[in-house]
C-alpha positions, 0 to 999 in steps of 0.5 A: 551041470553048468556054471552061472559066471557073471564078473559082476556077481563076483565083484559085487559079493567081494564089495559086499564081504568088503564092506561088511567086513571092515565094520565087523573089523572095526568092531573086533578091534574094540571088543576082541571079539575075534571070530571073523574080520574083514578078510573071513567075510570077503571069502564067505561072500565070495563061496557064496556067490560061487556056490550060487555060480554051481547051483543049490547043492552047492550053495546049501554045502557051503552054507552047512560047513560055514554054520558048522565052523561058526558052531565050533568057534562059538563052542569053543568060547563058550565063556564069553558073552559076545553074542551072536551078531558076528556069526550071523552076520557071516551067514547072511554075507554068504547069502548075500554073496551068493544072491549078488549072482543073479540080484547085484542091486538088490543083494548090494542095497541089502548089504548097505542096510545090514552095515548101517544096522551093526554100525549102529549098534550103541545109538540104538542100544542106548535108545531102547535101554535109556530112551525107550520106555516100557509103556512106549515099547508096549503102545509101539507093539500095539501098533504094530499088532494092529497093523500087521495082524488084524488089518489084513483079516479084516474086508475090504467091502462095505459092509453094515447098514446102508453098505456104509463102513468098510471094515478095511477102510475103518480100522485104517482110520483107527491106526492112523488115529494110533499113528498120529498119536505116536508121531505127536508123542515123538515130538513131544519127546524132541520138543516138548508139548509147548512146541511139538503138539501145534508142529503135531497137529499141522501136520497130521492135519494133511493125513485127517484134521478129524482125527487130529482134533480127536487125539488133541483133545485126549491129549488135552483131557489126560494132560491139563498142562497141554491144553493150550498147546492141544488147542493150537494143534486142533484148529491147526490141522484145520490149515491143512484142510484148506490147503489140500482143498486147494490142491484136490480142487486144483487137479479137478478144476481151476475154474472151480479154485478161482471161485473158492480162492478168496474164501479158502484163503480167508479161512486158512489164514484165520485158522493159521493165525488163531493157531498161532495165538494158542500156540503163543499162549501155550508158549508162556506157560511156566508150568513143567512140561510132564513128557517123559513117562506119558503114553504114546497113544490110548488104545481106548480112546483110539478105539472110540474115535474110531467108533465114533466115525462109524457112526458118522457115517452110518447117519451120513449113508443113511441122510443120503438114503432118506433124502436123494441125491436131488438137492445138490446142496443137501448132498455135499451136506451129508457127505461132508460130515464124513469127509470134505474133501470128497465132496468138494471133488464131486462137486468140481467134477461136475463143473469140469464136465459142464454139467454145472456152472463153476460159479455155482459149487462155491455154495455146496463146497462151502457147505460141506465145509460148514457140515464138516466142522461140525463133525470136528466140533462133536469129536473135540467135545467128546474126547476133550471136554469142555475145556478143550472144546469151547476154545476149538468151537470158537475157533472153528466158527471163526474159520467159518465165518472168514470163509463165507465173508470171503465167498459173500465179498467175492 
């Protein structure tokens, strides 16, 4: 039977046992918990790198007799109520010691990680008894369940009327709406609404300025005293529409940016500056900002949403059946209804290949724009009301106007 020696492997588990070790040293200081210090996870890390060097019998030897020396000490003290943090700590040093053999990088990062996590320990005892409430604990499994459990079961193939929805693809959709609700709900909490929800919606909007405008408006509806600052937030995210159409056209053809660059400029700044005209509204209310104890997200509503842009596209896949593809126009109108950025990409595309003029997509471009906002200014009704959606719609409109006033000028 051969040995697997490597100097390396030897020095990064004592580095690992060393490290680990001085916080669990620290740690027995403050608490007497006396079952291992600095000294006992140096050897665990290095038996096991030389279990590792002798092979697996070895290995699985000397992780049993350290398990069964763990066992006794913690038998022994019975009484107290130290947990368990120390002991299988020191069985994943001996792990670790031993994976330093083969993986050091690998073996030496993961060491860094569980040092941080037990130096931690008050800071995050502290955020889940006193920070964390049940019903954001409850929204955050939820998430997390929707994430982990159903988004790998579901196809990834259009499925459905027209091949339109992809399962995959859509319930995507429905945790980024989750996602954009709890990053929101975070800076609530560091912020408060009257500054947090616009930072929310800004950048949200990057990831989907629909679905941003759909979670502020039931951000809007539940909590009346948000409703200024759910407003700056909706046609906020509409800046980064702008801006990522900019980029995406960009990296497709400049020719095609330097058609459109006065007419999305116009639009950007008019959607900035109406943004921060709510955002300034919402920053004179006197009103107590009602954060704590709010949920995190509506599973109901993120549901809806979700549903809602389905049938977006179902009716866009279904416009585009009807109709062709003929009529340039006519195309990027339906499929900017589910997504603007998309056809402003097919759109340059074909100016960069010459099969159009660059001068000739401003139009198509400007029109999926137009047939996107609509799609906004539905979702805002539906999931705001009234009083949320009538502000969002002006708002909208005016963005609109600016960028054809930009294009007619240009």
């Amino acid at each position: 039977m051969g040995v697997d020696f490597s100097w390396t492997g030897f020095a990064v588990a004592l580095g690992i046992g060393l490290l680990i070790g001085a916080e669990r040293e620290r740690r027995k200081s403050g608490d007497g918990d006396a079952v291992a210090g600095i000294r006992t996870f140096a050897v665990v890390a290095l038996l096991g790198a030389v279990g590792a060097s002798f092979g697996t019998a070895t290995l699985l030897l000397a992780l049993a007799a350290v398990a069964g020396l763990l066992a006794i000490a913690y038998a022994r003290d019975a009484g107290g109520d130290r947990g368990l943090t120390t002991e299988v700590s020191l069985l994943l040093c001996l792990l670790l010691g031993a994976m330093a053999i083969h993986q050091p990088p690998l073996a030496a990062g993961l060491a860094v990680a569980l040092t941080i996590l037990l130096a931690a320990r008050e800071p995050m005892h502290h955020f889940v008894r006193g920070v964390l409430t049940a019903e954001e604990l409850n929204n955050l499994l939820m998430l997390a369940a929707a994430t982990l459990l159903v988004l790998p079961l579901l196809p990834d193939r259009p499925l459905g009327p027209f091949d339109a929805i992809n399962p995959r693809a859509l319930w995507l959709i429905v945790i980024l709406i989750m996602s954009i609700g709890a990053a929101a709900h975070a800076l609530l909490r560091l912020v408060g609404s009257r500054v947090g929800l616009p930072l929310a919606g800004l950048l949200s909007g990057f990831v989907s300025s629909v679905a941003t405008i759909g979670v502020m408006g039931v951000q809007a509806r539940d909590q009346p005293a948000r409703r200024r600052s759910a407003i700056a937030a909706a046609v906020l995210s509409t800046v980064a529409t702008f801006v990522q159409m900019a980029a995406v056209l960009a990296a497709t053809d400049l020719a095609t940016l330097r058609v459109l660059a006065v007419p999305l400029a116009c639009g950007g700044v008019t959607a900035a500056l109406y943004g921060a005209l709510w955002t300034w509204r919402g920053l004179r209310l006197s009103t107590p900002d009602p954060v704590q104890g709010s949920v995190v997200f509506s599973v109901k509503a993120s549901l809806g949403l979700g549903l809602m842009i389905a049938v977006v596209l179902v009716v866009s896949a279904a416009m585009r059946a009807w109709l062709g593809d003929g009529g340039l126009a006519i195309a990027t109108a339906v499929a900017g209804f589910a997504d603007t950025h998309a056809a402003a990409v097919s759109v340059a595309a074909l100016a960069a290949t010459g099969r159009i003029e660059p001068a000739a997509t401003a139009l198509p471009i400007l029109i999926a724009l137009s047939s996107n906002s609509v799609s906004k200014a539905v979702i805002a009704r539906a999931n705001g009301g009234r009083n949320f959606a009538r502000p969002v719609l002006l708002g909208l409109a005016l963005v609109l106007a600016a960028t054809w006033l930009g294009w007619w000028l240009g």
